[in-house]
C-alpha positions as CSV (number, residue, x, y, z in Angstrom):
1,X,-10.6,11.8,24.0
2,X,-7.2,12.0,21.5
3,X,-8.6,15.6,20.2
4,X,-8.9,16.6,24.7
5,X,-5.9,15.3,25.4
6,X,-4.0,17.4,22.6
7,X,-5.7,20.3,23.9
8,X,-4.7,20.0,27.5
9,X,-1.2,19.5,26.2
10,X,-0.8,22.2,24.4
11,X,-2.3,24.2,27.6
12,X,0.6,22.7,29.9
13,X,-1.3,20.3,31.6
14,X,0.6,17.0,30.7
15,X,-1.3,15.3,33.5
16,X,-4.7,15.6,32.2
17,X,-3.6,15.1,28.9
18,X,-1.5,11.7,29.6
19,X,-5.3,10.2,31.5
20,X,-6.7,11.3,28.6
21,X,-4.1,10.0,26.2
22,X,-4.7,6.5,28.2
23,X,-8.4,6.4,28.0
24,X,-8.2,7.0,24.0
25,X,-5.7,4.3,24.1
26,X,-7.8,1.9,25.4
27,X,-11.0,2.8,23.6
28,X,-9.0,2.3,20.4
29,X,-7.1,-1.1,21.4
30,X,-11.1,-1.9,22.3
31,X,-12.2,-1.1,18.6
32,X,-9.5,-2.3,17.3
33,X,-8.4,1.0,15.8
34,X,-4.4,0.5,14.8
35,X,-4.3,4.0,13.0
36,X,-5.5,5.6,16.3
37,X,-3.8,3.4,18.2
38,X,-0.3,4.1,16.7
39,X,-1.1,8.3,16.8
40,X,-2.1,7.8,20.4
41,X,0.8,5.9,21.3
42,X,3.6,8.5,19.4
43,X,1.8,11.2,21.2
44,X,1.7,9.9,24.6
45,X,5.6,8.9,23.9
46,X,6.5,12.7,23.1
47,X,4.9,14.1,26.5
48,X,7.0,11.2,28.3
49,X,9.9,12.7,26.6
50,X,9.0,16.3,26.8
51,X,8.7,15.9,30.6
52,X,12.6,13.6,30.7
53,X,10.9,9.9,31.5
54,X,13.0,9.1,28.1
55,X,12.5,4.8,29.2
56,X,8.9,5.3,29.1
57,X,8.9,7.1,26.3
58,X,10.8,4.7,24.2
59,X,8.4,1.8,25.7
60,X,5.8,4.0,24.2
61,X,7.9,4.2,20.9
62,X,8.8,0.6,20.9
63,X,4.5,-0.5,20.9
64,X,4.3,2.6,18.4
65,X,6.7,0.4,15.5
């Protein structure tokens, strides 16, 4: 899901890529998977930036630390 969602951001489609972004998210909170996890997290906190939702990208930062 993390590879997808890098691919569908680096096409423009920051939608697609932020559900997929989530999904990975979640499968590696489920695993337990901090490395994923934290790589996840910085990248969904650069689209929220890229696209100007700076709060939501420094919530993303903040879990990221």
């Amino acid at each position: 899901m993390h590879e997808l969602g890098r691919i569908y951001a680096n096409k423009g489609d920051v939608d697609e890529a932020i559900a997929l972004y989530k999904e990975s998210l979640e499968i590696y909170e489920r695993i337990g998977n901090v490395q994923g996890k934290a790589v996840t997290l910085y990248e969904l906190g650069r689209i929220y930036a890229d696209k100007g939702e700076v709060d939501e990208a420094i919530a993303l930062f903040n879990q990221y630390s």
